[in-house]
C-alpha positions in Angstrom: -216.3 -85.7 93.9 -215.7 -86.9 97.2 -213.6 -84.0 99.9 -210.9 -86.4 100.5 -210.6 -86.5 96.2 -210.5 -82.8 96.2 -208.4 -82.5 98.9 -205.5 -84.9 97.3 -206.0 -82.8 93.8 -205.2 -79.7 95.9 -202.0 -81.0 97.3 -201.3 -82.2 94.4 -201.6 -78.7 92.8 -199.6 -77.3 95.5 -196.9 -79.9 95.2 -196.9 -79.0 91.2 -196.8 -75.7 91.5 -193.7 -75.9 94.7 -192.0 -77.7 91.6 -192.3 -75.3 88.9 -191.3 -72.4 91.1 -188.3 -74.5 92.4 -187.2 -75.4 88.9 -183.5 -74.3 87.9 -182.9 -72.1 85.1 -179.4 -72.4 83.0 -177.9 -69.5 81.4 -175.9 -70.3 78.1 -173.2 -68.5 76.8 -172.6 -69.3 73.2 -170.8 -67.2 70.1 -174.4 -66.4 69.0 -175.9 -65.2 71.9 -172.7 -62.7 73.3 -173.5 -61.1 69.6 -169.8 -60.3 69.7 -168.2 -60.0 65.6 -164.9 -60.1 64.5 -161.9 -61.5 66.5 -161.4 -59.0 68.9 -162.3 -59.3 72.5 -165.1 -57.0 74.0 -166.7 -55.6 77.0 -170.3 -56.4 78.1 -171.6 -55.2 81.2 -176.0 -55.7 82.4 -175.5 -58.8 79.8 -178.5 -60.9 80.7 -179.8 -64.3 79.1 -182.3 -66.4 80.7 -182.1 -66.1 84.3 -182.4 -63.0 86.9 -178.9 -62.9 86.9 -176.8 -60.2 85.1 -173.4 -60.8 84.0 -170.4 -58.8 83.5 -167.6 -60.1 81.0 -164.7 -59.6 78.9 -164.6 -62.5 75.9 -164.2 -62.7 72.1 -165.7 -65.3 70.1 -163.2 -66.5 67.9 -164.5 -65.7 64.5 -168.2 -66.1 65.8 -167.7 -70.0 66.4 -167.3 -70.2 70.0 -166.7 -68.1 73.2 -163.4 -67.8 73.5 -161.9 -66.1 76.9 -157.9 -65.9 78.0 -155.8 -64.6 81.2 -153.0 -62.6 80.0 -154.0 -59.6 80.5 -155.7 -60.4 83.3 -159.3 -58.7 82.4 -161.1 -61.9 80.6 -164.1 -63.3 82.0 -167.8 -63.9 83.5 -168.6 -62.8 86.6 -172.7 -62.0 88.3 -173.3 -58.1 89.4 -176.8 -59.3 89.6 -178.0 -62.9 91.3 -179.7 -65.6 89.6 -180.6 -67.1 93.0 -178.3 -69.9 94.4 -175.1 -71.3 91.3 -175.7 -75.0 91.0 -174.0 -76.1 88.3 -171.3 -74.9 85.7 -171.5 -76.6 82.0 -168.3 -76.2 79.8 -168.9 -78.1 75.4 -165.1 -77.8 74.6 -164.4 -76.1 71.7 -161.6 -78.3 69.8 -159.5 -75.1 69.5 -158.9 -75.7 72.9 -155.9 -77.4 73.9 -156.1 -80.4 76.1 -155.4 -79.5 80.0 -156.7 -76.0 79.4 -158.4 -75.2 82.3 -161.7 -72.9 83.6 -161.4 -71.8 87.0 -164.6 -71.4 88.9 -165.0 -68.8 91.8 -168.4 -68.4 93.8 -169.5 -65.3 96.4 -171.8 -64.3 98.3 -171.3 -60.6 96.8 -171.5 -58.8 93.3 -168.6 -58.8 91.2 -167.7 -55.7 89.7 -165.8 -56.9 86.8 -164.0 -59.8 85.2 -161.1 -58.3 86.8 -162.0 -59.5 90.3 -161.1 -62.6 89.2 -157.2 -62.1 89.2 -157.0 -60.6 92.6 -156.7 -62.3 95.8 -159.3 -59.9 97.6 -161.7 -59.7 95.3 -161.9 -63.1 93.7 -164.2 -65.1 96.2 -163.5 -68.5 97.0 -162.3 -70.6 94.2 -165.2 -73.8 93.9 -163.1 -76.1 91.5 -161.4 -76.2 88.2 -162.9 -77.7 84.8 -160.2 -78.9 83.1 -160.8 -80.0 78.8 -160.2 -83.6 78.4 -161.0 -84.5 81.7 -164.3 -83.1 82.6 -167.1 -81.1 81.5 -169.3 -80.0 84.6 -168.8 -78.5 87.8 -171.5 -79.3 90.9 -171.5 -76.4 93.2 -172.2 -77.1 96.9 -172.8 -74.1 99.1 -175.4 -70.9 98.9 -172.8 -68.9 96.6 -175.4 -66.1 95.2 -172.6 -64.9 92.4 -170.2 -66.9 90.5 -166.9 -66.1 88.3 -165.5 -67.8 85.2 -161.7 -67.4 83.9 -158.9 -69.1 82.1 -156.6 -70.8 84.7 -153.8 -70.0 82.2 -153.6 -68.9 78.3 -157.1 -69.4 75.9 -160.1 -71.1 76.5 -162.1 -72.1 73.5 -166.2 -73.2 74.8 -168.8 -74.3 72.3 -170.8 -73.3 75.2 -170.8 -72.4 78.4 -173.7 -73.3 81.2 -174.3 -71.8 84.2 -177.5 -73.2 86.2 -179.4 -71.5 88.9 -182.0 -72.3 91.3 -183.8 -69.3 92.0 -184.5 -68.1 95.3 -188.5 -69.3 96.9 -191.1 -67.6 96.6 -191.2 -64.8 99.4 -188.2 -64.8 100.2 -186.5 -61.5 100.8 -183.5 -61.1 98.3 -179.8 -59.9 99.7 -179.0 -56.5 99.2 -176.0 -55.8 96.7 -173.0 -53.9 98.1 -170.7 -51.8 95.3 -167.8 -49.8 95.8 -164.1 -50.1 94.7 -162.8 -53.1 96.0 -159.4 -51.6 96.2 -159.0 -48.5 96.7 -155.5 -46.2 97.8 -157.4 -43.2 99.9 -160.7 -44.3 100.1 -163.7 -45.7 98.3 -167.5 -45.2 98.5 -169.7 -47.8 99.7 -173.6 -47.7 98.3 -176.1 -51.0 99.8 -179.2 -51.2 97.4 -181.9 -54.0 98.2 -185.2 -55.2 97.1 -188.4 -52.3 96.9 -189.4 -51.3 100.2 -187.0 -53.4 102.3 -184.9 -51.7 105.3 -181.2 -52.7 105.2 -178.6 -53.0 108.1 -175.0 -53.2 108.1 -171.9 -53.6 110.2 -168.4 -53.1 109.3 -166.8 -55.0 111.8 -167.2 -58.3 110.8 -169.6 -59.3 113.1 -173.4 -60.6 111.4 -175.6 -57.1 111.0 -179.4 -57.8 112.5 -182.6 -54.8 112.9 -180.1 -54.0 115.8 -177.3 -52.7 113.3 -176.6 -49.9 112.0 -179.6 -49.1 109.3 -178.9 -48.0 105.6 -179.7 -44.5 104.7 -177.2 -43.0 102.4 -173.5 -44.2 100.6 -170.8 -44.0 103.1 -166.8 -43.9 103.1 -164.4 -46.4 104.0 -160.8 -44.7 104.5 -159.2 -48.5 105.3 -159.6 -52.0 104.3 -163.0 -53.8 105.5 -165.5 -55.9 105.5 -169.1 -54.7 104.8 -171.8 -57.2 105.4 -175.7 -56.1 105.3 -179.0 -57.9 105.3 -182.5 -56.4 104.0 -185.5 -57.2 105.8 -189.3 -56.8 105.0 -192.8 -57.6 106.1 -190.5 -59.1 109.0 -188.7 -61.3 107.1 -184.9 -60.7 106.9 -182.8 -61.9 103.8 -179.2 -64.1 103.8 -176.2 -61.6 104.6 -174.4 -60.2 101.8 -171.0 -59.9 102.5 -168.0 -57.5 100.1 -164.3 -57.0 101.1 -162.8 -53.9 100.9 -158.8 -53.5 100.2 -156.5 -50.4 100.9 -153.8 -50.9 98.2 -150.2 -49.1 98.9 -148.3 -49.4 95.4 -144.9 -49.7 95.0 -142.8 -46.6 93.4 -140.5 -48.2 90.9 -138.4 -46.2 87.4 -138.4 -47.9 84.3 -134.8 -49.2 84.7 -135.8 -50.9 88.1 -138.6 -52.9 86.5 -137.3 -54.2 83.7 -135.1 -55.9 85.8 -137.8 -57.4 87.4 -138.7 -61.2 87.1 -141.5 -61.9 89.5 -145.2 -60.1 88.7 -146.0 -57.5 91.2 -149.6 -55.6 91.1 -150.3 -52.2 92.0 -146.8 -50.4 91.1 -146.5 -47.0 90.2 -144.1 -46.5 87.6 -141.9 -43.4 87.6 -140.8 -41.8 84.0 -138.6 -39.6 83.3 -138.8 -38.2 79.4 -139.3 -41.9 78.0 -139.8 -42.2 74.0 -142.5 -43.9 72.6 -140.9 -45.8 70.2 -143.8 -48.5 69.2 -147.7 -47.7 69.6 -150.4 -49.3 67.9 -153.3 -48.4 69.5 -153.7 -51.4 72.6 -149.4 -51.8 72.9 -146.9 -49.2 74.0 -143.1 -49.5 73.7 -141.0 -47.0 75.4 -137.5 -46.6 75.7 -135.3 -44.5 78.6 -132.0 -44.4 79.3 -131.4 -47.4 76.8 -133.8 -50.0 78.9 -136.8 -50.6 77.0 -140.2 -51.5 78.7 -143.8 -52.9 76.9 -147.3 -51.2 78.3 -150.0 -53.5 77.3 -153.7 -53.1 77.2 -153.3 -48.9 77.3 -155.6 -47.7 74.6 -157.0 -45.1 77.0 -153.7 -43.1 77.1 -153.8 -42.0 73.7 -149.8 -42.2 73.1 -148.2 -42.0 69.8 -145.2 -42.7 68.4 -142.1 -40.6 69.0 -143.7 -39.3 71.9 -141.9 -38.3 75.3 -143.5 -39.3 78.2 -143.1 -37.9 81.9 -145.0 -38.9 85.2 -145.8 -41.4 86.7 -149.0 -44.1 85.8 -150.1 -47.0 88.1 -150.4 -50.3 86.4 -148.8 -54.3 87.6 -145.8 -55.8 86.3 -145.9 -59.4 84.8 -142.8 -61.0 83.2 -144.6 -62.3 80.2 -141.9 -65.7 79.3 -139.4 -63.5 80.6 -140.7 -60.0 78.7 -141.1 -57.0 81.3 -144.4 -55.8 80.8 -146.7 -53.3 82.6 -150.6 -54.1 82.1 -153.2 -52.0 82.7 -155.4 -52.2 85.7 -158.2 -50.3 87.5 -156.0 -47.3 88.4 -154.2 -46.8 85.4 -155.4 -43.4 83.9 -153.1 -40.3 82.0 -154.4 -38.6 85.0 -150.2 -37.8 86.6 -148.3 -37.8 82.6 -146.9 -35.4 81.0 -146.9 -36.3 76.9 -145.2 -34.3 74.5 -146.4 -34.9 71.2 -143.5 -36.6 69.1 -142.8 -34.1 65.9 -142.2 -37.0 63.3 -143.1 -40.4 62.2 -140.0 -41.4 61.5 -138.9 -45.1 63.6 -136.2 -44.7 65.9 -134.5 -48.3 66.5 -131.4 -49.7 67.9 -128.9 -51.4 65.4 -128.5 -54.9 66.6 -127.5 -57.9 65.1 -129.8 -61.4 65.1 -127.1 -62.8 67.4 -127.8 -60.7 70.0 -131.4 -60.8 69.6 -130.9 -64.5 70.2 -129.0 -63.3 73.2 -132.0 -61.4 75.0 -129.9 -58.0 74.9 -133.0 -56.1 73.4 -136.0 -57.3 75.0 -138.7 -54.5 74.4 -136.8 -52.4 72.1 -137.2 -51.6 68.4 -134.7 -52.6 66.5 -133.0 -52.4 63.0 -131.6 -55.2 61.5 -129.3 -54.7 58.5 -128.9 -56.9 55.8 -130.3 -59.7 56.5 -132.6 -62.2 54.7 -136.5 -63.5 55.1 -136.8 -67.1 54.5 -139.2 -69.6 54.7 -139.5 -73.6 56.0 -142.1 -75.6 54.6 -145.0 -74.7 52.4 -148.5 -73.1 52.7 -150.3 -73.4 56.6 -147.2 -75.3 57.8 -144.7 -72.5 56.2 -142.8 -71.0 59.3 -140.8 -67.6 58.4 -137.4 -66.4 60.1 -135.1 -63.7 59.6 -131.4 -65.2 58.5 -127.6 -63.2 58.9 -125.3 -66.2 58.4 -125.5 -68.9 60.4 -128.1 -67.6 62.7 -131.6 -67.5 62.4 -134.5 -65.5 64.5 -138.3 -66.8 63.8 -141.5 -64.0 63.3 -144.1 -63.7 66.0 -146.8 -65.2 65.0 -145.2 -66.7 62.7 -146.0 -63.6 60.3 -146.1 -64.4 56.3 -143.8 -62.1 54.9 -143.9 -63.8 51.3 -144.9 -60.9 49.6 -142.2 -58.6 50.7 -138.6 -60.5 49.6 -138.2 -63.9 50.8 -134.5 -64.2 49.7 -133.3 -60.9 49.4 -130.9 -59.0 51.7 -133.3 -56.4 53.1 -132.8 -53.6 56.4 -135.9 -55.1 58.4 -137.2 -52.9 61.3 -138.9 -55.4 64.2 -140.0 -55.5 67.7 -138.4 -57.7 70.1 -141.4 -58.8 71.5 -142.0 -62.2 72.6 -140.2 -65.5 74.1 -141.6 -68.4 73.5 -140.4 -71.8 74.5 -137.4 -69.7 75.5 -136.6 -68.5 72.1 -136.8 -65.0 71.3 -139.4 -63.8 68.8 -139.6 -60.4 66.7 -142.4 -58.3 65.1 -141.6 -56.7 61.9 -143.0 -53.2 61.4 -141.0 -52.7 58.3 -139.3 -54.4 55.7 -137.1 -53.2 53.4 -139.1 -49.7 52.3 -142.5 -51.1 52.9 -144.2 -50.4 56.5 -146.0 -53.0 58.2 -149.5 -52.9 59.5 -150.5 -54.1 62.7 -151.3 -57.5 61.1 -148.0 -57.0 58.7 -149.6 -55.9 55.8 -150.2 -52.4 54.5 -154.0 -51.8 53.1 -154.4 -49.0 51.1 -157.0 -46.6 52.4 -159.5 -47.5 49.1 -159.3 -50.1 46.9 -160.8 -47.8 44.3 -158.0 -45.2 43.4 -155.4 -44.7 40.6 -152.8 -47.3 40.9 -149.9 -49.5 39.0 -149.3 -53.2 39.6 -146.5 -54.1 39.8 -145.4 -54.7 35.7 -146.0 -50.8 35.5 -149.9 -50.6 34.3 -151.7 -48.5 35.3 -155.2 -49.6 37.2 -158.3 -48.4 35.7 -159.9 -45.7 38.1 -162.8 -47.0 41.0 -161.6 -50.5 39.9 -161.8 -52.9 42.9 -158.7 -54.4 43.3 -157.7 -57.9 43.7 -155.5 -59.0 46.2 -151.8 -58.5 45.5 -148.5 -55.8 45.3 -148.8 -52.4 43.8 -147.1 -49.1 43.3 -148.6 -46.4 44.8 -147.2 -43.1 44.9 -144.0 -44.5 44.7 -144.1 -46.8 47.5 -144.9 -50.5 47.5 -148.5 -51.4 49.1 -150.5 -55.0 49.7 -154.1 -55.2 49.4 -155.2 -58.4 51.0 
């Protein structure tokens, strides 16, 4: 073999291996491979597929089909803590759940996201790179050196077959950006910690200006009592990485009483709501109803205070106000904690509710508020899936949330219904029945009983054999009416 013939095999080796360490690498999010089950939407943080990168998201998969993210309450999403290298492309199969002009907005950064909820916040959601947008495109190129990237619904749910985010990872030697973590809002202060690769030096500045060996040099987690911007580069065997840059926010909030808010029609973040012996008078677990001095206010997203019904709550609690379609709601953020409450544990289960009338309803006079509803009648329009259900009293008529299928509980009859006044939708009010008539209502407006193997009578008066698995349908049990679905 000749040295010139060796020589061109060895460049040509090179050359291959330059392309196989250049080649990108595309991380796929699909139904299977969050591993999320059920319908509800879940928390995964260190979530890693194919790449470097590590993601942070808040998603559900829609009855394991397809990921399936949303924006109301303003948590939902993918965003990088760790880098894959350089974002290069985002990849969105539509789902057909999806409704056409449903839209993905795309954010890219040069810093770690914390969380999904960076996303909905001005200082913390990097620059938004474009919008994918279902029935009109599919991919998003990404120009620029953005190291991180973010993914959330522009507005409502997003339905994805699959969602692709491509990489090209960073060369071979070169040094990789230090990661900067810390609140990115903060009211007093916050703590700022600068983490790089294994045996590099870093250097920082904090006054905007680009931080070089010069700088000041990394040694321990420092405070920042006002808002700024941390940048740092880590530099080894003499070579120095890309800057990583984070912005840190001082928050005030704004001191508000439940009556002021609910007056309220344009979202605000960061408020700290005063209250002043309000009632729980809803609470499922996730959604809070309380009602003071007559105004009536909806906490959403609040699992972590613990509150139960017939509660009385004092304090105050940080959280942001959104009019939901013109509902007053308070939604949970990054400062909300029971940390400044005062609860009094409620000494009965029995449902305190306003007496109204659907023509009021109708009117918007109850928004938020737990109302009773006497003598009126359940009926239904159309048949099966297409069957819509609304609560009558004369000539006016009030439709379910969620269109809820209350077939099994007196369609025709006059009945005392108990309901939430929950929900506007193409501004007409909706309401949540919790009970009908003397049956309670589950959170999905059905009551399951707590075994399907237990002495019980149908509903002709025979008594079910015991352990027999029962099928779906009405029984007596103790006296009371229960479904088992």
């Amino acid at each position: 073999m000749t040295k010139l013939l060796r020589l061109s095999l060895l460049l040509l080796a090179v050359c291959a291996c330059g392309i196989a360490n250049a080649a990108n690498v595309t991380d796929k999010f699909t139904a299977s491979a969050l591993g999320i089950t059920g319908t509800s939407y879940a928390d995964l943080t260190d979530f890693q597929l194919s790449s470097t990168a590590k993601y942070s998201l808040n998603a559900a998969t829609n009855k394991a089909t397809c990921v399936q993210l949303r924006s109301k309450n303003s948590n939902s999403g993918i965003v990088t803590t760790t880098s894959g290298g350089t974002v290069k492309k985002i990849t969105v199969v539509w789902n057909e759940a999806t409704k056409a002009g449903q839209k993905l907005d795309v954010y890219g950064s040069t810093s770690a996201y914390g969380s999904p909820k960076d996303l909905y916040d001005a200082k913390t959601q990097g620059t938004k790179i474009g919008t994918i947008e279902n029935g009109k495109s599919t991919e998003l190129s990404v120009e620029g050196t953005y190291t991180h990237v973010g993914l959330r619904s522009n507005n409502g749910a997003v339905y994805a077959t699959e969602i692709s985010i491509e990489w090209e990872p960073a060369a071979p030697g070169t040094v990789a950006m230090p990661t900067i973590t810390g609140n990115a809002t903060f009211e007093t202060s916050t703590t700022v910690t600068i983490t790089g690769p294994d045996g590099a030096d870093i250097y920082y500045t904090t006054d905007d200006s680009t931080p070089t060996t010069s700088s000041q040099k990394y040694t321990a987690p420092f405070s920042l009592t006002e808002s700024t911007t941390v940048n740092a580069i880590a530099v080894k065997g003499g070579k120095s990485s890309t800057v990583a840059s984070k912005d840190f926010s001082q928050i005030t909030c704004t001191d508000a009483t439940l009556e002021e808010v609910v007056g309220w029609t344009a979202d605000k973040t960061y408020v700290k709501l005063a209250l002043n012996n309000a009632k729980v008078i809803y609470a499922d677990g996730n959604t809070v109803h309380l009602r003071e001095n007559g105004k009536c206010l909806m906490l959403y997203n609040v699992g972590i205070l613990a509150l139960t019904l017939n509660s009385t709550v004092s304090g105050s609690i940080k959280m942001n106000f959104k009019s939901y379609n013109g509902i007053p709601e308070m939604m949970r953020n990054e400062f909300t904690n029971a940390g400044d409450l005062s609860i009094t544990a409620g000494s009965s289960l029995e449902l305190d509710a306003t007496v109204t009338t659907v023509e009021d309803l109708l009117a918007k006079k109850n928004l938020c508020d737990l109302v009773l509803l006497k003598n009126v009648t359940v009926t239904a329009e159309g048949t099966g899936k297409d069957a819509k259900y609304f609560i009558v009293s004369g000539a006016k008529k009030i439709q379910l949330w969620g269109n809820q299928n209350l077939s099994a509980v007196g369609v025709g009859k006059s009945l005392d219904i108990y309901a939430l006044c929950n929900s506007i939708y193409s501004n007409n009010v909706q309401i949540k029945p919790v009970k009908v008539g003397d049956i309670t209502l589950g959170i999905n407006n059905t009551i399951v009983v707590e075994s399907k193997k237990q002495g019980i009578y149908n509903i002709n008066g025979v008594k079910m054999s015991e352990g027999q698995n029962l099928p779906a349908g009405l029984y007596i049990k103790n006296g009371k009416k229960v479904i088992v679905k």
